[in-house]
ZADRENBA-37397 format. One line per field, with one value per residue: residue number from 1; x, y, z of N, C-alpha, C in turn. Coordinates in nm, 2 decimals. Atoms other than C-alpha are relative to their C-alpha. Example, Ala and Ser with C-alpha at 12.3 -4.5 7.8 and 13.67 -1.06 7.14 Angstrom:
<pts>
dodo	(1; 2)
nxx	(0.09; -0.09)
nyy	(-0.12; -0.11)
nzz	(0.00; 0.00)
caxx	(1.23; 1.37)
cayy	(-0.45; -0.11)
cazz	(0.78; 0.71)
cxx	(0.09; -0.08)
cyy	(0.12; 0.11)
czz	(0.00; 0.08)
</pts>
This chain:
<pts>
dodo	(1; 2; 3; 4; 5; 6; 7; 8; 9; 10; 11; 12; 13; 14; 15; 16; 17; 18; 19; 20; 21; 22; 23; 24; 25; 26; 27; 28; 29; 30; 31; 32; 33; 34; 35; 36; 37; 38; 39; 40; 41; 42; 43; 44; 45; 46; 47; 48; 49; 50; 51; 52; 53; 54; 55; 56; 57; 58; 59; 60; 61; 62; 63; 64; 65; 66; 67; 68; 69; 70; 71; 72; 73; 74; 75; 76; 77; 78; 79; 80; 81; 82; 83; 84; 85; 86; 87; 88; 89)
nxx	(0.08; -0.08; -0.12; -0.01; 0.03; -0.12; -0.08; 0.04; 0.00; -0.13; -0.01; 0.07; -0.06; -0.13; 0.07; 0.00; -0.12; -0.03; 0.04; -0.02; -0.14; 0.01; 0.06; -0.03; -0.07; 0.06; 0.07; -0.13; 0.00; 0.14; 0.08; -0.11; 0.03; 0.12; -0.02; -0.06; 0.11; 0.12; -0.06; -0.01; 0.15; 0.02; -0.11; -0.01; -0.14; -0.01; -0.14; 0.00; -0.05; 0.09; 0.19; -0.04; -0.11; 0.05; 0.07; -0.09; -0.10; 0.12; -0.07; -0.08; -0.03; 0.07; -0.07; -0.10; 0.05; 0.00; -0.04; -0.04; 0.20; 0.05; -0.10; 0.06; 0.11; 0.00; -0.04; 0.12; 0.05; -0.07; -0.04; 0.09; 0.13; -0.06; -0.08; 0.09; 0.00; -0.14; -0.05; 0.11; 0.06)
nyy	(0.01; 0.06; -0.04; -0.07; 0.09; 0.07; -0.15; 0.03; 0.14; 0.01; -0.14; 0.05; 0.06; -0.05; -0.13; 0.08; 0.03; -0.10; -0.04; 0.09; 0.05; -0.12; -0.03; 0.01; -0.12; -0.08; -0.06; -0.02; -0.11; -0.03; 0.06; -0.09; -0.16; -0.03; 0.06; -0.12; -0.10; -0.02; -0.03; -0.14; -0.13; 0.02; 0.01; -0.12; 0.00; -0.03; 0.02; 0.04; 0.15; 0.13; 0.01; 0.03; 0.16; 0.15; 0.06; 0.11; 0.12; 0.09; 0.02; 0.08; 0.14; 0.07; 0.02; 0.10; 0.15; 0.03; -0.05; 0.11; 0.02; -0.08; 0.02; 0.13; -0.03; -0.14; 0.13; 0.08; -0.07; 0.00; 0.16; 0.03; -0.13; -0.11; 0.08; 0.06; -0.13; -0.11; 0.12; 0.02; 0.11)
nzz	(-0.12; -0.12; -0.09; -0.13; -0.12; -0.07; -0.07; -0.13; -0.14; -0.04; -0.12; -0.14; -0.09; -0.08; -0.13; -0.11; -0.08; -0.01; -0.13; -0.08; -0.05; -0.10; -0.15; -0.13; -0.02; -0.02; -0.12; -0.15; 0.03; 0.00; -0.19; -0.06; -0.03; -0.06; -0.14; -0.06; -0.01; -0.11; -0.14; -0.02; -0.09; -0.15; -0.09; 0.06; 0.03; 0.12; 0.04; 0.14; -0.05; -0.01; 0.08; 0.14; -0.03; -0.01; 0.11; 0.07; -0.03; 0.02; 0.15; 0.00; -0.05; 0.12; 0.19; 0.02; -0.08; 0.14; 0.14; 0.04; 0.06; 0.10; 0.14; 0.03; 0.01; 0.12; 0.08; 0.08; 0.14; 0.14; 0.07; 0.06; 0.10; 0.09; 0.03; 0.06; 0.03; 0.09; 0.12; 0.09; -0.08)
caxx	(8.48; 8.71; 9.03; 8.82; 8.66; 8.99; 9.13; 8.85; 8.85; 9.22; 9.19; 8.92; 9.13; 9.44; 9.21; 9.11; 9.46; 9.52; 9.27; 9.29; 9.67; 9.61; 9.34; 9.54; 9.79; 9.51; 9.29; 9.59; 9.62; 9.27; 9.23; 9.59; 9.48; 9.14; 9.30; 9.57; 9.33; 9.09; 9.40; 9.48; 9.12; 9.11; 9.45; 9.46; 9.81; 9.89; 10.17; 10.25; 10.49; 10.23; 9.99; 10.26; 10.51; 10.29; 10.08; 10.42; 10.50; 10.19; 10.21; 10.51; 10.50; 10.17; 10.36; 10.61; 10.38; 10.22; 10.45; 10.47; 10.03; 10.10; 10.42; 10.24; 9.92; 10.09; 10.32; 10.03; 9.86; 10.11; 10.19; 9.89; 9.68; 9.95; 10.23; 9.98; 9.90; 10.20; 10.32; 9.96; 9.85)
cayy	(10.00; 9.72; 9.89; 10.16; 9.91; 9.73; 10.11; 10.17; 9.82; 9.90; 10.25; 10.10; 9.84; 10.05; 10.34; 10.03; 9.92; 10.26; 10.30; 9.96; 10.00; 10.39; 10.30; 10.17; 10.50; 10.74; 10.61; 10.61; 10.94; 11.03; 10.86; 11.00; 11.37; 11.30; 11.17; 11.44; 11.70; 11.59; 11.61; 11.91; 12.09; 11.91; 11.98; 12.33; 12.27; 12.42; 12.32; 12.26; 11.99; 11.79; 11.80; 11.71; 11.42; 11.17; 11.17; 11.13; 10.87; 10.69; 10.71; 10.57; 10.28; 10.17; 10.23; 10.00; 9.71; 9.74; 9.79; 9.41; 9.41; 9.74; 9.63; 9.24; 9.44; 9.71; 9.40; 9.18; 9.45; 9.51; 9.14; 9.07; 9.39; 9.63; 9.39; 9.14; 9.49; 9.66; 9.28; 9.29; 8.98)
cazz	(6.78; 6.92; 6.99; 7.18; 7.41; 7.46; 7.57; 7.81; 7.97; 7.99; 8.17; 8.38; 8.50; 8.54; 8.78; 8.92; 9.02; 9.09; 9.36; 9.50; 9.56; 9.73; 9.95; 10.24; 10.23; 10.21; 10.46; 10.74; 10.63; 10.66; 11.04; 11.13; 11.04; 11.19; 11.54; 11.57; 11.47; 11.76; 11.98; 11.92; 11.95; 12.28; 12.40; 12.23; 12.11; 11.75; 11.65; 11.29; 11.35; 11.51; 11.26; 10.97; 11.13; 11.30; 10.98; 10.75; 10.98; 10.95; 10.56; 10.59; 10.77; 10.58; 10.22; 10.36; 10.56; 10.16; 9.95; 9.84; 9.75; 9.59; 9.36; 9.33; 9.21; 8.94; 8.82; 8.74; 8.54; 8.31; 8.27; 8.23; 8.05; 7.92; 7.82; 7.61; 7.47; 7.34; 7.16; 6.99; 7.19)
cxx	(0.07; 0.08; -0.06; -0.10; 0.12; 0.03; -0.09; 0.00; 0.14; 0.01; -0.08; 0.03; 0.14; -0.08; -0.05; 0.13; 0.07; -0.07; 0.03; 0.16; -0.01; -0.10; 0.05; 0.09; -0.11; -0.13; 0.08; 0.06; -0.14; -0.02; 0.09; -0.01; -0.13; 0.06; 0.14; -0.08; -0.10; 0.11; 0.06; -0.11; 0.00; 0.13; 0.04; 0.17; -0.04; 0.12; 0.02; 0.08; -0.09; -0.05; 0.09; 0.11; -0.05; -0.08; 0.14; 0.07; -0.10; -0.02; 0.10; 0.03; -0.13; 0.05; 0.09; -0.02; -0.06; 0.04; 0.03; -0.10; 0.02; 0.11; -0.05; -0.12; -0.01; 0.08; -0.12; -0.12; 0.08; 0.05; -0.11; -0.15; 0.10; 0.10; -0.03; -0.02; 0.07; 0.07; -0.10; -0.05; -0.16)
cyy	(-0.09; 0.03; 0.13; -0.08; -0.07; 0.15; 0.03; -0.08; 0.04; 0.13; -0.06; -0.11; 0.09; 0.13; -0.11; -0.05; 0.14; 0.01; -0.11; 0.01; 0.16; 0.01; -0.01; 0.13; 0.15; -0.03; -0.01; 0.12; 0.08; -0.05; 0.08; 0.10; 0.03; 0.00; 0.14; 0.17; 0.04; 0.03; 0.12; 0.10; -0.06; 0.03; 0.17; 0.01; 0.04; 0.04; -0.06; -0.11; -0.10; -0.06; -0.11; -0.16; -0.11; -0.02; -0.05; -0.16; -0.10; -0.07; -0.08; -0.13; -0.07; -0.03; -0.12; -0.12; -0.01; 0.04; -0.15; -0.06; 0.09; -0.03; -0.16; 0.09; 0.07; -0.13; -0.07; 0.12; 0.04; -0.14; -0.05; 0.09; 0.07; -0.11; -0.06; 0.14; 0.13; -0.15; -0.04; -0.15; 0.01)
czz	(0.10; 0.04; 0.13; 0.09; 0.07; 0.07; 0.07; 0.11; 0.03; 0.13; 0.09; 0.05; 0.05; 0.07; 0.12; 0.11; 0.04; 0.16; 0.10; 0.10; 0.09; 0.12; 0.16; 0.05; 0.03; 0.12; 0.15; -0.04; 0.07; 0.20; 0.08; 0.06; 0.05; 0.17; 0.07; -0.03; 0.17; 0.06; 0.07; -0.01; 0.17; 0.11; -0.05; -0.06; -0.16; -0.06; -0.18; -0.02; 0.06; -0.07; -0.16; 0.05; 0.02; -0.15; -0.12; 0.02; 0.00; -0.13; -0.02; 0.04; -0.03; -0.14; 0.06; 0.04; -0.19; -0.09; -0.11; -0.07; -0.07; -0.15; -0.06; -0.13; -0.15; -0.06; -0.08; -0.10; -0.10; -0.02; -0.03; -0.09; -0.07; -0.05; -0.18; -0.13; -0.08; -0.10; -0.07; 0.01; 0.04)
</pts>
């Protein structure tokens, strides 16, 4: 009964550090493809290039303002949850 409590708190911290570290990429995704969407119902343009660059380029330059909270974030869970963990700590 205690290793599968240790193995859920484990998965439910690592979904946790999972979502915490994807929120800021998916919602600059999410506002991106909401804001070039509107601009193109209102500007009637339909272009498939529009729709797909500014959002990779949005993506991208969020992954890389956090990429130092999301590699801080996944580090400290395995140093401190999975690590401990696998040397039977």
């Amino acid at each position: 009964m205690l290793e599968e409590a240790i193995f859920f708190d484990t998965l439910k911290q690592g979904l946790w550090v999972a979502v915490i570290t994807s929120i800021p990429i998916l919602s600059v995704a999410l506002v991106s493809g909401l804001i070039v969407g509107l601009f193109q119902a209102l500007t009637s343009i339909q272009e498939l290039t529009l729709t797909f660059v500014p959002k990779l380029a949005a993506i991208v330059a969020v992954f890389w303002l956090t990429m130092g909270f999301i590699s801080q974030s996944l580090v400290a869970f395995f140093q401190d949850r999975l690590v401990p963990l696998m040397i039977g700590g």
